[in-house]
N, C-alpha and C positions, 0 to 999 in steps of 0.2 A: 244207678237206681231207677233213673226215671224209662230204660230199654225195659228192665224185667219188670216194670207194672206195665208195659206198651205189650210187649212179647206175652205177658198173660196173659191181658185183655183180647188178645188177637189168638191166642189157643182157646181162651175159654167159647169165644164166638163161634169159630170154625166146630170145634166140638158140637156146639147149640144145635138142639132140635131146629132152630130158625135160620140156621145159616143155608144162603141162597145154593137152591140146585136149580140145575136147567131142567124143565118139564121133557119126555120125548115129545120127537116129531109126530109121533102118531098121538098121544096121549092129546096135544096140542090141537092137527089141525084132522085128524082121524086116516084110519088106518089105510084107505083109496089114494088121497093125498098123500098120507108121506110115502107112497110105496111109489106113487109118479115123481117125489123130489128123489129117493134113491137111485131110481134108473135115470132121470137126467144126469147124477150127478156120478153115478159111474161111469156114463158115455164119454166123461168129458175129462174128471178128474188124470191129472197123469201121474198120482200120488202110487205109490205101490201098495199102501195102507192106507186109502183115505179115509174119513169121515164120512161116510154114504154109510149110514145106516138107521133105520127109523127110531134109536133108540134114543141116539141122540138128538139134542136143539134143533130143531128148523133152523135158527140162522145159521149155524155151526153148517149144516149140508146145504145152505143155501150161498154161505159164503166160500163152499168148495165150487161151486155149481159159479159165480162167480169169476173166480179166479182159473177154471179149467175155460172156463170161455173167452175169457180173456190171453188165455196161452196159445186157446186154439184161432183164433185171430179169423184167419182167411174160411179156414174148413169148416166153423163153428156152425154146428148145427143150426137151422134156422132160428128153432123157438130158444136159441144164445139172445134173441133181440129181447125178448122179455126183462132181464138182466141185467 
């Protein structure tokens, strides 16, 4: 009993005009900026589908932009030190 009042409190939410969406990256930090975090974040990404794209969260492509610098270790572009 007490799963299906849990389980529809949790579909009615998700449904909810108030349930959290991630703002995009351009919408966020504007359209100049997220187009400099997309090109970091392809240079480095070795995703074959990453997440580099300004539709999506800034943290979302900044935490590709993270972890592609982190893989890229030695070759890591300079401004990897940012990061």
């Amino acid at each position: 009993m007490k799963i299906a009042v849990v389980a529809t409190a949790v579909a009615v939410l998700a449904a909810s005009p108030f349930a959290a969406r991630a703002e995009s990256c351009q919408a966020e930090i504007g359209r100049r900026e997220a187009a400099r975090l997309v090109e970091r974040c392809l240079e480095v990404s070795p995703a074959t589908r990453p997440p580099c794209n300004a539709a999506n969260a800034c943290s979302l492509i900044e935490s590709e932009i993270v972890r592609g610098c982190r893989i890229t270790a030695e070759d890591a572009p300079r401004w990897c030190q940012e990061y």
